[in-house]
C-alpha positions in Angstrom: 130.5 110.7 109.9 132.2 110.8 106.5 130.4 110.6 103.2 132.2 107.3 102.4 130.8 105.6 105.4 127.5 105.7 104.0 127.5 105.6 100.0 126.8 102.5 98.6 125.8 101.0 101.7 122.2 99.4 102.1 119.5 100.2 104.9 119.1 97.2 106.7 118.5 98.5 110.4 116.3 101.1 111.0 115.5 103.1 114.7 112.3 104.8 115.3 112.2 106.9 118.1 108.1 107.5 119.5 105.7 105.0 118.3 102.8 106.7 117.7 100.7 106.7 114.6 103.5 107.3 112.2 106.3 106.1 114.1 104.1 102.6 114.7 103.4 102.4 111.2 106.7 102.7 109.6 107.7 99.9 112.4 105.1 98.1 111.4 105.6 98.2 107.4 109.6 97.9 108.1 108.9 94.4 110.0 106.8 93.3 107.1 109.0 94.2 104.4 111.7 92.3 106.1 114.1 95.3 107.8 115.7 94.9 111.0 113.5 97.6 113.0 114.7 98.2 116.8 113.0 100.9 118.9 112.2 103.0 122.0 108.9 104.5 122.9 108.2 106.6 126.3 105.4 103.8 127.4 105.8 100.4 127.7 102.5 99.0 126.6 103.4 100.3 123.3 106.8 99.5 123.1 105.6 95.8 124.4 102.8 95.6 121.6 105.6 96.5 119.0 107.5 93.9 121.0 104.9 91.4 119.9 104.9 92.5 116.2 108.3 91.8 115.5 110.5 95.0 117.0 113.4 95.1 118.6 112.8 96.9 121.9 115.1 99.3 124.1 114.6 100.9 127.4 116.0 104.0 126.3 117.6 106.2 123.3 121.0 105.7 124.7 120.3 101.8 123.9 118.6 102.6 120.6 121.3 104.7 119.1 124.5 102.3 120.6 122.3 99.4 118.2 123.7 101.6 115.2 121.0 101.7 112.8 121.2 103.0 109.4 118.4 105.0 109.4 117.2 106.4 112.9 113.9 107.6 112.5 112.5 110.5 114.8 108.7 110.8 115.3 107.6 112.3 118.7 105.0 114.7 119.3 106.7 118.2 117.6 106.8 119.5 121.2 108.9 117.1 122.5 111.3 117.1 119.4 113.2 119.6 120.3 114.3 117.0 123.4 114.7 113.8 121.6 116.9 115.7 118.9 119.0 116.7 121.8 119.0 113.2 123.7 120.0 111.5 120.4 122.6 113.9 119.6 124.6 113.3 122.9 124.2 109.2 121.7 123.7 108.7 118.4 127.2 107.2 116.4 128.8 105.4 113.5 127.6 105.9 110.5 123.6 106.2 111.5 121.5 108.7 109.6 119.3 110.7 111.3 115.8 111.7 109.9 112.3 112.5 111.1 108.7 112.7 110.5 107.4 116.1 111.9 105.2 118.0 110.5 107.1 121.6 110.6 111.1 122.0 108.7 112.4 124.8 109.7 112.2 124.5 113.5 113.0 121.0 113.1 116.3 121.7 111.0 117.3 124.6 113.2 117.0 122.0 116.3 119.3 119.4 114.5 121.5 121.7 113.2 121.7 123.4 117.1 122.5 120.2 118.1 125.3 119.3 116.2 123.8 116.8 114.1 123.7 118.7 110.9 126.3 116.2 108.9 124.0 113.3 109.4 120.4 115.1 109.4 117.9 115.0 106.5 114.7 116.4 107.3 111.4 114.3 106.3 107.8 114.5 106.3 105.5 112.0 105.2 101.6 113.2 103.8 100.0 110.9 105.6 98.1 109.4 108.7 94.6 109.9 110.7 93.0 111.9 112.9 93.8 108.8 115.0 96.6 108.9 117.3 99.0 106.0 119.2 100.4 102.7 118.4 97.4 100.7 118.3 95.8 103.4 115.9 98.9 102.6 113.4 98.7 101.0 110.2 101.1 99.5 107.5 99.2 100.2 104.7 98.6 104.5 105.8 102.4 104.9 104.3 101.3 102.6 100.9 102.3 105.5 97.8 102.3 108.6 100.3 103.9 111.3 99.4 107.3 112.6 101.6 108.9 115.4 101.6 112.6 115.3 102.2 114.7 118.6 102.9 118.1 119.7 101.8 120.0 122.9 103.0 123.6 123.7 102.3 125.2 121.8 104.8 123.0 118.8 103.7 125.0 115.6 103.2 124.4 114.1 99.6 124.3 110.5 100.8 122.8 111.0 103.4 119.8 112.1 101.9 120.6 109.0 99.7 120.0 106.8 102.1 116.7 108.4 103.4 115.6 108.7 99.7 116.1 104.9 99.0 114.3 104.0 102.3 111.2 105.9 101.5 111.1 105.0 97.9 111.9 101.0 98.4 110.9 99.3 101.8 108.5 102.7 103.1 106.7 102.5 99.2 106.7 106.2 99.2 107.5 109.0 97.1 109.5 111.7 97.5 109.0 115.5 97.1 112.5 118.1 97.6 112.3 121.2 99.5 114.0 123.3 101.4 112.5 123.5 104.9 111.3 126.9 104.6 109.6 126.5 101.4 108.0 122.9 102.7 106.4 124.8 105.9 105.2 127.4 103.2 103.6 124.5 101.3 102.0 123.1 104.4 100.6 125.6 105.7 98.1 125.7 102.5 97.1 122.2 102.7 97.5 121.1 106.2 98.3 123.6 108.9 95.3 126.0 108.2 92.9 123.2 107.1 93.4 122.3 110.4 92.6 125.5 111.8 89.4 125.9 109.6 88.3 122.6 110.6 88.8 123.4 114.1 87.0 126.8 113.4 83.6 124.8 111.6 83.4 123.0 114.6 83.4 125.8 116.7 81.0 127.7 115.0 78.4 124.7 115.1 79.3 124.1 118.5 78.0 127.7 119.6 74.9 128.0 117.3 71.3 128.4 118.3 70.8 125.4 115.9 73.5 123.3 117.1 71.5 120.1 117.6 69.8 120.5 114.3 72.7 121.1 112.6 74.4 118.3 113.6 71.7 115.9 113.1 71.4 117.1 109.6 75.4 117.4 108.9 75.9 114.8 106.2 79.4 114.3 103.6 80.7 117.9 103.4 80.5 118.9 106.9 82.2 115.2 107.9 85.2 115.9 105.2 85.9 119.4 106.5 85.5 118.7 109.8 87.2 115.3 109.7 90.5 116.6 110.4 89.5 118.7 113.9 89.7 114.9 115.7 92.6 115.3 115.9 94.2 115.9 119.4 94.3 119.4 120.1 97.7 120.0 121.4 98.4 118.2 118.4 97.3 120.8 116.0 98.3 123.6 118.3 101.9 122.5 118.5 102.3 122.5 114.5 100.0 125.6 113.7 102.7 127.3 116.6 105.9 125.6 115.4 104.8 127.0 111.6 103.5 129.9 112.7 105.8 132.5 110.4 104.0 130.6 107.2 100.4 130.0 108.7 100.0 133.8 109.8 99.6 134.9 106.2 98.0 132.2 104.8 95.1 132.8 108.0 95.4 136.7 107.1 94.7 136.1 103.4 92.1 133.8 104.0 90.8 136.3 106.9 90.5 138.8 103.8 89.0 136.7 101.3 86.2 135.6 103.2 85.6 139.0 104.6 85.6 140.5 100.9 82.4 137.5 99.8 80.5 138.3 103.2 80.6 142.0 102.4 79.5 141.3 98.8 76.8 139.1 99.9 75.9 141.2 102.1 75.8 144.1 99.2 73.8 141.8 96.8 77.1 141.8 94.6 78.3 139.0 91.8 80.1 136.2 93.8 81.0 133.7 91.2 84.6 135.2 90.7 85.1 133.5 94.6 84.1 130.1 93.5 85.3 129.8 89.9 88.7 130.7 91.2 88.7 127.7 93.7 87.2 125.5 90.7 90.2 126.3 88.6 92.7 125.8 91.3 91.0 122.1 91.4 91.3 121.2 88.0 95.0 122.1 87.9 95.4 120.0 90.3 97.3 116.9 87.9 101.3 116.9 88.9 103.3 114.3 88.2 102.7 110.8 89.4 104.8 107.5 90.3 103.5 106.0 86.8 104.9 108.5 84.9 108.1 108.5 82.6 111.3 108.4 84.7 114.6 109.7 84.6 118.1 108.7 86.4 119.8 112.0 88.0 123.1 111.3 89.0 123.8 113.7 92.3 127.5 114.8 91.5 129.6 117.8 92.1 128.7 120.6 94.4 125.5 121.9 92.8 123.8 118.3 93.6 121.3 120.0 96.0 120.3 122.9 93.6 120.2 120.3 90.6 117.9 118.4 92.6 115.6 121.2 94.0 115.1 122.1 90.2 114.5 118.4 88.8 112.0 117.9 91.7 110.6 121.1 91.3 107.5 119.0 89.2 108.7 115.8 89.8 108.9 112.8 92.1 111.8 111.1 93.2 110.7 107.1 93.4 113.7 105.6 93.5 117.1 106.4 94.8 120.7 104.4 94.3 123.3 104.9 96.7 126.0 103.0 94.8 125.3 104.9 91.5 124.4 108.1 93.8 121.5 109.1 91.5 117.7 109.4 92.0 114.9 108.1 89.6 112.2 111.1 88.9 109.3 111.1 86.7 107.7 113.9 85.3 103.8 114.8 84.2 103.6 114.4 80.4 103.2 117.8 78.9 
């Protein structure tokens, strides 16, 4: 695939690959909004209830990728990634892009890149979903102003990530964060990997208490928000926590230290507050930029467009990208 074959062109077909809950829901909002939306599934039922709401079905990836979509959208379970990526690679043609919506970059990228499909690969990740899992647990409106991160590395192709850019920010509704893959596993490893993992941990704890059934007849709000996350199916969480493990370690470590460091001062009858006014401070600098913000075009030209974009994103939001014009629309917090 050449860069001309896909700048200035439109996304009018898109291929999902897996529809589970995000997989089912871009199909879902895609059909709404009017795209073309073709796609396999490994189970019928699924791929017949899609049938039902308006996608075009295939009996395999072979039959998805010879349809030529202009997006082809990857969202299996991360531990079968590694096998779809490789499937799709020994299909996929034309001028398709290829993109996904795992949860981990780096092991994601490396797979595409191992693969061969490098020159048409843009790596994607978009903040949302349930607990919930499956086709009949997805839902249009999940994807309505979420937040994606899209990757670029050095081999990335600049319209190519175009084209993924103008389909999250127009018919997806999204918004778009930049990253490298390494630094986006860093990032979610704070504020989904290890939540995860402390969720998971809460549960256990109450689950192997003396008090257990008094506990959770008393467990109210709080305990349902940190805990809410731990519904989640176990392999699930286990597959990214494993896939990201290089950036979860540390963050468990640190957290292993911090929490060590208040029991022990408890435990002294030492000062505490420093623990909790740090957190409170962290939450109220929590205001980054938003879509409603002031915008600016960035045109993506000459061979620093991936570190010009890295920096213009760096407190920004892309929400809205032009493959004619080859420029992305990014608003900034007001000072």
């Amino acid at each position: 695939m050449t860069a001309a074959a896909v700048t200035g062109a439109t996304v009018r077909r898109v291929g999902v690959v897996s529809l589970g809950l995000i997989g089912g829901s871009v199909a879902r909002r895609l059909v709404a909004e009017g795209v073309e939306v073709h796609a396999w599934n490994p189970s019928a039922p699924a791929l017949e209830a899609a049938e039902r709401d308006g996608v075009v079905p295939h009996a395999s990836i072979a039959s998805l990728c010879a349809a030529e979509p202009d997006v082809l959208l990857l969202a299996p379970p991360l531990r079968a990634m590694a096998d779809v990526i490789g499937e799709v690679a020994a299909h996929v043609r034309g001028a398709t892009v290829v993109t996904d919506a795992g949860s981990v970059k780096v092991a994601v990228t490396d797979a595409a890149r191992g693969a061969g499909l490098s020159a048409r690969f843009v790596g994607a990740h978009p903040m949302a979903g349930t607990e919930q899992a499956g086709y009949e647990a997805s839902d249009a409106r999940i994807l309505d102003g979420a937040r994606w991160a899209l990757t670029v590395e050095p081999d990335t192709d600049r319209d190519a990530f175009l084209r993924v850019a103008a389909l999250v920010t127009g018919p997806l509704g999204g918004v778009v964060r930049v990253a490298t893959p390494a630094v986006h596993d860093a990032a979610v490893a704070l504020v989904s990997h290890v939540p995860h993992v402390f969720a998971t941990d809460l549960l256990g704890l109450v689950g192997g208490a003396d008090v257990r059934d008094l506990a959770l007849a008393l467990a109210a709000g709080s305990f349902r928000d940190g805990t809410r996350v731990a519904g989640t199916h176990p392999r699930r969480t286990e597959a990214m926590v494993v896939d990201n493990a290089a950036a979860v370690v540390p963050v468990l470590r640190r957290a292993v230290a911090d929490l060590t460091a208040l029991a022990d001062a408890l435990e002294a009858g030492e000062p505490v507050g420093e623990f909790f006014d740090a957190a409170a401070e962290v939450r109220a600098s929590m205001r980054l930029a938003a879509p409603e913000d002031p915008a600016a075009t960035v045109t993506l030209d000459g061979d620093g467009w991936r570190e010009e974009l890295l920096d213009a994103t760096r407190t920004g939001l892309v929400v809205g990208a032009d493959t004619a014009t080859v420029s992305v629309r990014v608003t900034h917090a007001p000072a």
